[in-house]
N, C-alpha and C positions, 0 to 999 in steps of 0.2 A: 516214655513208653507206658501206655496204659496197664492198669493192673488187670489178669484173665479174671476170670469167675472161679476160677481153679485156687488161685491166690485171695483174692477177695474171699472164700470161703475160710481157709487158713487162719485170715488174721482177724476175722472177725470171731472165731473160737478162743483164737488166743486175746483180743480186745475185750471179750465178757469178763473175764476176771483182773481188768486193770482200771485203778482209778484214776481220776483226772488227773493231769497235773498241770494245768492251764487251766483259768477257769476268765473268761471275760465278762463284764458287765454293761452299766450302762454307757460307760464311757468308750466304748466301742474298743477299737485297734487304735491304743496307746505306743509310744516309742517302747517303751516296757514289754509289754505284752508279746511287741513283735519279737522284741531279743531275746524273751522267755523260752518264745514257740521255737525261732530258730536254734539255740542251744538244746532246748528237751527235744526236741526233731533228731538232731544231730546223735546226739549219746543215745536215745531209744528207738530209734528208726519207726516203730507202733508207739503211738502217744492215744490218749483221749483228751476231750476237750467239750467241758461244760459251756456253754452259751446264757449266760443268764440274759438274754431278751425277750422278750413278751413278744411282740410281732413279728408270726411265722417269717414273713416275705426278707424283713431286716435280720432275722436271726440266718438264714439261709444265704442271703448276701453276705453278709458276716463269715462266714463260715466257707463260702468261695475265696474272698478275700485273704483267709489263713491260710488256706491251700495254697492261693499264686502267690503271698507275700512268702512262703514258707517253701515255696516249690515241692509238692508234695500232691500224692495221689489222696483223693477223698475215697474210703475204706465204705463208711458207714454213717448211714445218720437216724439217729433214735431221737424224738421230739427234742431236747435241749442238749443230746450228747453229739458229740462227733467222733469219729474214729480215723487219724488220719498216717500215710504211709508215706515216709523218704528211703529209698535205699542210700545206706552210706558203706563204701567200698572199705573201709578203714573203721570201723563200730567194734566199741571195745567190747568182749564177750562176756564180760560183768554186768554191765549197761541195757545191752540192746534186748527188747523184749523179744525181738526173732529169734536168738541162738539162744533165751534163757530157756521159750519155752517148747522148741524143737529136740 
């Protein structure tokens, strides 16, 4: 289910003050990479994600590609940043940046 404008506002307040914890480069979406996003996805439901590519079009592909490998809502995108959203029904409350910063 899509994220409203109402949520999409939420976590992009709460997204300003978290830093990456995924950062890709040129090697695109590695077998790593992908187990990275899916585990930090899982534990933080709000994650960010630096893009290090130089061209928009491929960074932006990229970037789709984490979302449907990672099944996860796209939040936000600020030139190399990403902001992206999984609900997980079971997210430990230590972990998850929704109930940290609610």
């Amino acid at each position: 289910m899509p994220l409203t404008q109402e949520q999409k506002k939420q976590y992009k307040s709460i997204g300003h003050h978290l830093k990456p914890v995924l950062i890709v480069a040129d090697n695109g979406l590695t077998e790593g990479v992908l187990d990275e996003l899916k585990r930090a996805v899982s534990d933080h439901e709000l994650i960010k994600i630096k893009v290090n590519i130089l061209d928009r079009e491929a960074r932006l592909a990229t970037i789709h590609e984490l979302c449907k490998a990672g099944k996860a809502d796209l939040v936000q995108v600020i030139g190399k940043m990403a902001l992206i959203y999984r609900k997980n029904p079971e997210a430990n409350k230590q972990l998850s940046n929704i109930s940290r910063f609610n």
